[in-house]
Biotite code that builds the C-alpha atoms (Angstrom):
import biotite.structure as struc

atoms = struc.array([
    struc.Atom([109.062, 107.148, 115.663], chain_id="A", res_id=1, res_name="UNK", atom_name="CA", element="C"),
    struc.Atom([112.231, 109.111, 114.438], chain_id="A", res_id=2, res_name="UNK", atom_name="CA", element="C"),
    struc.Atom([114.236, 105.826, 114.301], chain_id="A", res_id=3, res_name="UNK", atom_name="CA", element="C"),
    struc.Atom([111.639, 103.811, 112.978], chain_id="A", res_id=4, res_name="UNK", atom_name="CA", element="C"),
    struc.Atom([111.670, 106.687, 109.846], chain_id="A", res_id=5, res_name="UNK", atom_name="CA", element="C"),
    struc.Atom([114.903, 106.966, 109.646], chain_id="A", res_id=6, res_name="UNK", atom_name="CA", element="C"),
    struc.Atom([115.112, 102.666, 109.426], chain_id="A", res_id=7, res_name="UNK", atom_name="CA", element="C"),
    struc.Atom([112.068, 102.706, 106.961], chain_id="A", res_id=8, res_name="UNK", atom_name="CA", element="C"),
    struc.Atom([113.878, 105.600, 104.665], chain_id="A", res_id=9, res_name="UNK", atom_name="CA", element="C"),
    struc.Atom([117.381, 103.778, 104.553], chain_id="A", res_id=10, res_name="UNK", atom_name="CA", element="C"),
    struc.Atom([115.616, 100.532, 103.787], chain_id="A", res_id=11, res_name="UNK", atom_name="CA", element="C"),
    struc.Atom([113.586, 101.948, 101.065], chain_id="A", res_id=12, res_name="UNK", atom_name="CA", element="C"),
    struc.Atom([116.924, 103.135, 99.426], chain_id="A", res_id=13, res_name="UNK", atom_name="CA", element="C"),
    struc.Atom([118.243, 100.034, 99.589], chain_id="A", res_id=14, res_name="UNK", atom_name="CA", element="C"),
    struc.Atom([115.275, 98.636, 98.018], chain_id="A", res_id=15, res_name="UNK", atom_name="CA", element="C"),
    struc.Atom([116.150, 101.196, 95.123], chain_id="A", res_id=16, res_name="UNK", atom_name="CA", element="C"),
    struc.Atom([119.932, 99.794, 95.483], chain_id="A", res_id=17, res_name="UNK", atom_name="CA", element="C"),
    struc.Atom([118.797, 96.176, 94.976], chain_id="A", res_id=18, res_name="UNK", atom_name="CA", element="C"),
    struc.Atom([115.646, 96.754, 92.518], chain_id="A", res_id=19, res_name="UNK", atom_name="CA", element="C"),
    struc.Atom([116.344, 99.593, 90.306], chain_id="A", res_id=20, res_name="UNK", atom_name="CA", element="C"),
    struc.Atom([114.298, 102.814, 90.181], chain_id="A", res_id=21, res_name="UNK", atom_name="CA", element="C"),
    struc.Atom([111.356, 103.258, 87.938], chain_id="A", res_id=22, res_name="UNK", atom_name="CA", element="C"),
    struc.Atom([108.798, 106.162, 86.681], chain_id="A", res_id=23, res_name="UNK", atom_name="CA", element="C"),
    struc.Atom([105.513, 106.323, 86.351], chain_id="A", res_id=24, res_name="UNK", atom_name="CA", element="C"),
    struc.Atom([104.248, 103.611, 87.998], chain_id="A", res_id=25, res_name="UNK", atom_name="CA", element="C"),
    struc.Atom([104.669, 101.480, 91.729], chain_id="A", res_id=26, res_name="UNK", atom_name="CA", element="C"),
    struc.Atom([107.186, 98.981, 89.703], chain_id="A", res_id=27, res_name="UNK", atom_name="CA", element="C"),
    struc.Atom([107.853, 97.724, 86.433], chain_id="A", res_id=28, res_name="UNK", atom_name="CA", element="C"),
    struc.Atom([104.644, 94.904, 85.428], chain_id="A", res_id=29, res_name="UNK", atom_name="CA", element="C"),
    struc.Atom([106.038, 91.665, 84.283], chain_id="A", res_id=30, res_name="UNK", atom_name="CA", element="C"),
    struc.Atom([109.891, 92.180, 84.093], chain_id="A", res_id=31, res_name="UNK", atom_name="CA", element="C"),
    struc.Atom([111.990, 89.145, 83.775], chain_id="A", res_id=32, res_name="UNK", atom_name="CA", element="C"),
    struc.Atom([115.894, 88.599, 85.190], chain_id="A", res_id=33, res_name="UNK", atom_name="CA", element="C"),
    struc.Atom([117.821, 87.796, 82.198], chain_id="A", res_id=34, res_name="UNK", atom_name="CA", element="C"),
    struc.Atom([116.895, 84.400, 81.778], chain_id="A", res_id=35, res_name="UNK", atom_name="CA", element="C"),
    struc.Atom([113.334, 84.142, 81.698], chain_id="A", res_id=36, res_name="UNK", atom_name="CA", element="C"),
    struc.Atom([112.223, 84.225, 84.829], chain_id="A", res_id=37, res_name="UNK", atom_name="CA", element="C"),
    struc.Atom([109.568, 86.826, 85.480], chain_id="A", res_id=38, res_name="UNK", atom_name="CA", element="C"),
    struc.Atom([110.531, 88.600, 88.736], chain_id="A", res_id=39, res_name="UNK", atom_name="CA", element="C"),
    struc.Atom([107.736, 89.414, 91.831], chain_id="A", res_id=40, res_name="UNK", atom_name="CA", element="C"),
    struc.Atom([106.667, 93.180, 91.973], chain_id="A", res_id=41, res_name="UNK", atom_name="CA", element="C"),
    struc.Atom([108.917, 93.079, 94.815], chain_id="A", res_id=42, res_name="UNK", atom_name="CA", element="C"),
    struc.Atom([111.789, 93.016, 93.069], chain_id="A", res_id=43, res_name="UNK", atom_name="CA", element="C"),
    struc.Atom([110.922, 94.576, 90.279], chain_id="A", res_id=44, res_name="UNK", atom_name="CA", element="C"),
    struc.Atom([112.324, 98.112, 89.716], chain_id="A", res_id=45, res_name="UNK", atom_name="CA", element="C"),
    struc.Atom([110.227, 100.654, 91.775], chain_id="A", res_id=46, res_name="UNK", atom_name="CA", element="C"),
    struc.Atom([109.557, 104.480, 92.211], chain_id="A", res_id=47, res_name="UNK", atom_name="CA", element="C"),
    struc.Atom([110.379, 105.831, 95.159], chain_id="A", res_id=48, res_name="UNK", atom_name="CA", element="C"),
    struc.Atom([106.971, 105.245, 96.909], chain_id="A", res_id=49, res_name="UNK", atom_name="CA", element="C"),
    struc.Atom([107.355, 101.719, 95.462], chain_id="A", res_id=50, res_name="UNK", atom_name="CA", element="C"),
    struc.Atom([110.250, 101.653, 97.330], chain_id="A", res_id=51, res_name="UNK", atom_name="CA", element="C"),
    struc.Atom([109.094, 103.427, 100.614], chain_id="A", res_id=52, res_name="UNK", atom_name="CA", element="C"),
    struc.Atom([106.136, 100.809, 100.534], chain_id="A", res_id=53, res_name="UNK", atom_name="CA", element="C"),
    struc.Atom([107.976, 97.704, 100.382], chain_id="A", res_id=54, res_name="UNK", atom_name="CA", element="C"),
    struc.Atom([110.183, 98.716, 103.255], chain_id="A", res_id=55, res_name="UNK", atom_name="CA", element="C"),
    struc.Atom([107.047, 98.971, 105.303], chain_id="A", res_id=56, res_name="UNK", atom_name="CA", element="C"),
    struc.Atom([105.018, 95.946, 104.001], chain_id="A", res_id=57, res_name="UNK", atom_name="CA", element="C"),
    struc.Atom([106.766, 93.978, 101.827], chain_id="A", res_id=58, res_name="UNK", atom_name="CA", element="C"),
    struc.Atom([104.573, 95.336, 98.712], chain_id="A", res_id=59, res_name="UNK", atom_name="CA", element="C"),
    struc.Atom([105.180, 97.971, 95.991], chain_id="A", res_id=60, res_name="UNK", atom_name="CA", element="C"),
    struc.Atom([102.083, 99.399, 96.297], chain_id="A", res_id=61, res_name="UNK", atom_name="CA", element="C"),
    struc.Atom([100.690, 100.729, 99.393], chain_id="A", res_id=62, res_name="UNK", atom_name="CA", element="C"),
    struc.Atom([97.417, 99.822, 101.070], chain_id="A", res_id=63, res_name="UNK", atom_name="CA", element="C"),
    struc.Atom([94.505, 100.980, 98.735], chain_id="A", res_id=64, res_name="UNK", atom_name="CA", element="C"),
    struc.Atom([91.857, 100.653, 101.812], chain_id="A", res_id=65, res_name="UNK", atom_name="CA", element="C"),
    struc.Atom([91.453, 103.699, 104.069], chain_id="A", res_id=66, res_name="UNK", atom_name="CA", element="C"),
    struc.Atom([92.460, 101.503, 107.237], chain_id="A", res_id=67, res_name="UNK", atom_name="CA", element="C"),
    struc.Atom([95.558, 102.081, 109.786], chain_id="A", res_id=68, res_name="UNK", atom_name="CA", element="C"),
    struc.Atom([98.245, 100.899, 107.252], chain_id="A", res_id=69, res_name="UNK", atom_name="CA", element="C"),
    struc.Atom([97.218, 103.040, 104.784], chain_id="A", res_id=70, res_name="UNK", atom_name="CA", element="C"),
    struc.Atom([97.050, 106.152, 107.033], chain_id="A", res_id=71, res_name="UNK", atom_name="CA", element="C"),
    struc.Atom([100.416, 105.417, 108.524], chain_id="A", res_id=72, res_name="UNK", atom_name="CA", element="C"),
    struc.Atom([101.822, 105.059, 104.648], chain_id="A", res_id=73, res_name="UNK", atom_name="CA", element="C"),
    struc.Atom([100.850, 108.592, 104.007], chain_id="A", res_id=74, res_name="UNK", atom_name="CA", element="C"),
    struc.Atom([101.788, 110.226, 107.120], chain_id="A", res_id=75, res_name="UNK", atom_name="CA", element="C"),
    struc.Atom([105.380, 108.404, 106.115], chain_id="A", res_id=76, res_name="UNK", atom_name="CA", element="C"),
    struc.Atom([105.091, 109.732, 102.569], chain_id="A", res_id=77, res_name="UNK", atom_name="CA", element="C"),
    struc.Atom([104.534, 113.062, 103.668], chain_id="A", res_id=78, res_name="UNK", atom_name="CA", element="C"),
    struc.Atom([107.064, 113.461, 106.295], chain_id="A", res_id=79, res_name="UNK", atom_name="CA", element="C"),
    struc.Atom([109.312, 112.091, 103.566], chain_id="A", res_id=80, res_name="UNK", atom_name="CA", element="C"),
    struc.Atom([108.178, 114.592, 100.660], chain_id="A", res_id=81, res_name="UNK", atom_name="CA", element="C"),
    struc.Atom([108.606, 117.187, 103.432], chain_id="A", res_id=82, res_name="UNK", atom_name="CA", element="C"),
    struc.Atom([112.087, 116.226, 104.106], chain_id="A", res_id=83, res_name="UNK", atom_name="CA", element="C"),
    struc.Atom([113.110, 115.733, 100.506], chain_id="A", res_id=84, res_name="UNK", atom_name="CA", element="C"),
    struc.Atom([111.863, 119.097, 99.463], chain_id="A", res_id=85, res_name="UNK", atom_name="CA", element="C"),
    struc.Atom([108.968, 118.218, 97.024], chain_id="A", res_id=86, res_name="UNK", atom_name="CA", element="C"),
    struc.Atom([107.652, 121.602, 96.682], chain_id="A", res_id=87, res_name="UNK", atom_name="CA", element="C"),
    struc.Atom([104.143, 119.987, 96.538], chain_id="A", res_id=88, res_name="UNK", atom_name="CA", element="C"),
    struc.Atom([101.741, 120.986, 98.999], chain_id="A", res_id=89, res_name="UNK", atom_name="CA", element="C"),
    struc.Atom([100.670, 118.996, 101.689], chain_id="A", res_id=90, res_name="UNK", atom_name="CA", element="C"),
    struc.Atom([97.162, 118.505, 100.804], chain_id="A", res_id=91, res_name="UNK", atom_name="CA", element="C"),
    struc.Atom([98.068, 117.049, 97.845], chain_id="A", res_id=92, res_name="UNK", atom_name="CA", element="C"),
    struc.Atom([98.031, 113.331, 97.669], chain_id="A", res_id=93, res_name="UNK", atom_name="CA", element="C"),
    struc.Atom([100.877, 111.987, 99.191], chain_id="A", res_id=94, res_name="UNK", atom_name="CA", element="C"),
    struc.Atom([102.091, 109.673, 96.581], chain_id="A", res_id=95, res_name="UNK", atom_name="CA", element="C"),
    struc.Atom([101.637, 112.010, 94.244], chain_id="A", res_id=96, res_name="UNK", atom_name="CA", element="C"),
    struc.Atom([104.014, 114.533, 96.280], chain_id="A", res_id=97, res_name="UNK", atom_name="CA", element="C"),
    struc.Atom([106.648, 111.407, 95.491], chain_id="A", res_id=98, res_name="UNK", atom_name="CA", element="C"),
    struc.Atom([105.809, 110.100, 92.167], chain_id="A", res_id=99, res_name="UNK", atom_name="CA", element="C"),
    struc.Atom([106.050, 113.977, 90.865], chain_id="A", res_id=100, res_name="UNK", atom_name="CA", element="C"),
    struc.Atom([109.417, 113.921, 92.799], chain_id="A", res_id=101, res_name="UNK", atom_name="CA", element="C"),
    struc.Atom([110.873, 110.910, 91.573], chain_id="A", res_id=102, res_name="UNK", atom_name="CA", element="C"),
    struc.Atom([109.847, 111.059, 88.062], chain_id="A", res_id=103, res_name="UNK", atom_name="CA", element="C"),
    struc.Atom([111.362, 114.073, 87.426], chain_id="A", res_id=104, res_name="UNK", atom_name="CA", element="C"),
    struc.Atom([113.284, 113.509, 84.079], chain_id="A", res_id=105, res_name="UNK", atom_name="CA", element="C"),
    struc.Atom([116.995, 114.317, 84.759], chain_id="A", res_id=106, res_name="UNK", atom_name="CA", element="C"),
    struc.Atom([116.643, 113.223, 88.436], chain_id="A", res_id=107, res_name="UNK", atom_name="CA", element="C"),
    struc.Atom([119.035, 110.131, 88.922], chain_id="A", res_id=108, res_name="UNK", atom_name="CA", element="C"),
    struc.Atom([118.673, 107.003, 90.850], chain_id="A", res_id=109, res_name="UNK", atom_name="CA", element="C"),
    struc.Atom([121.588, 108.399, 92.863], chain_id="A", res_id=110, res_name="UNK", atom_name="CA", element="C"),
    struc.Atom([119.831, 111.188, 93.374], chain_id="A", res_id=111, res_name="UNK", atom_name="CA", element="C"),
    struc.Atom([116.552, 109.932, 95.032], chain_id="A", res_id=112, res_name="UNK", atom_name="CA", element="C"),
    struc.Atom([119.222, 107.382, 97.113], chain_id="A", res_id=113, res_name="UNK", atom_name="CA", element="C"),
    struc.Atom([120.675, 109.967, 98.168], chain_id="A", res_id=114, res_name="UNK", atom_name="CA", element="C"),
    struc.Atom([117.152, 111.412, 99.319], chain_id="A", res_id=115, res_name="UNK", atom_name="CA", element="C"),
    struc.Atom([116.267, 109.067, 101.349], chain_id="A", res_id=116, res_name="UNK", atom_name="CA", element="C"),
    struc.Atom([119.687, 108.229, 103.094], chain_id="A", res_id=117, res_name="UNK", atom_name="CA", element="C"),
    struc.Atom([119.669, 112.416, 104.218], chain_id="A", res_id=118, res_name="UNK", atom_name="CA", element="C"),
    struc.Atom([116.275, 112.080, 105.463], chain_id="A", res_id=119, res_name="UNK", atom_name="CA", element="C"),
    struc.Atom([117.124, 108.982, 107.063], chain_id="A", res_id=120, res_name="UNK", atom_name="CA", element="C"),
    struc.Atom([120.215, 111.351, 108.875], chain_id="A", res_id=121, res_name="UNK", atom_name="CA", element="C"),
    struc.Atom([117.878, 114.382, 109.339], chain_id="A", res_id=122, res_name="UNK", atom_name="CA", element="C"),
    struc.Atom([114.983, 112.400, 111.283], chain_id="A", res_id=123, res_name="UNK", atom_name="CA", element="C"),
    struc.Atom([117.638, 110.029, 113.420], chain_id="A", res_id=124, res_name="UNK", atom_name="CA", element="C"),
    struc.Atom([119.433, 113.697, 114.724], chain_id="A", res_id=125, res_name="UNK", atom_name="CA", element="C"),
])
């Protein structure tokens, strides 16, 4: 599973590279492109578990049901709150553990990039 983390990590910070980063929610409701066009939550901008979700189902928000996909989306999370250095503990939800992460307020898109492209390097060691 290391290299499927490390893929899934370095994806979702590409999804921050294409997107944009956003606080406080999954992704930005109803954005448009510039010229009217409103753009799927896909491609909207995106927190970092918006991001982490859409490299592993194409969504910006993670399964809501308590089924496999779900489960597997947290267990990701938390590795990758772990690895990041949340300082949230594990029992606590783990989207939360990345939403309190990401929406820190002088934390920089580079900066959560650069998150996910070390724990991409730490799990693929």
């Amino acid at each position: 599973m290391t290299a499927e983390l490390a893929d899934l990590f370095s994806e979702a910070a590409n999804v921050l590279r294409r997107n944009g980063r956003y606080r406080g929610a999954y992704f930005e409701a109803a954005p448009t492109c510039g010229v009217g066009i409103q753009l799927a939550p896909c491609e909207s901008r995106v927190c970092l578990a918006g991001a982490l979700s859409i490299a592993m189902t194409g969504e910006p928000v993670p399964p809501v049901d308590d089924g496999p996909e779900r489960r597997k989306f947290d267990e990701v999370a938390n590795r990758l709150a772990d690895l990041i250095g949340t300082r949230s503990s594990s029992r606590q939800d783990p989207v939360m553990r990345l939403a309190t992460w990401n929406d820190v307020p002088d934390r920089t898109t580079r900066n959560v990039i650069d998150a996910l492209e070390d724990a991409a390097k730490k799990v693929a060691a």
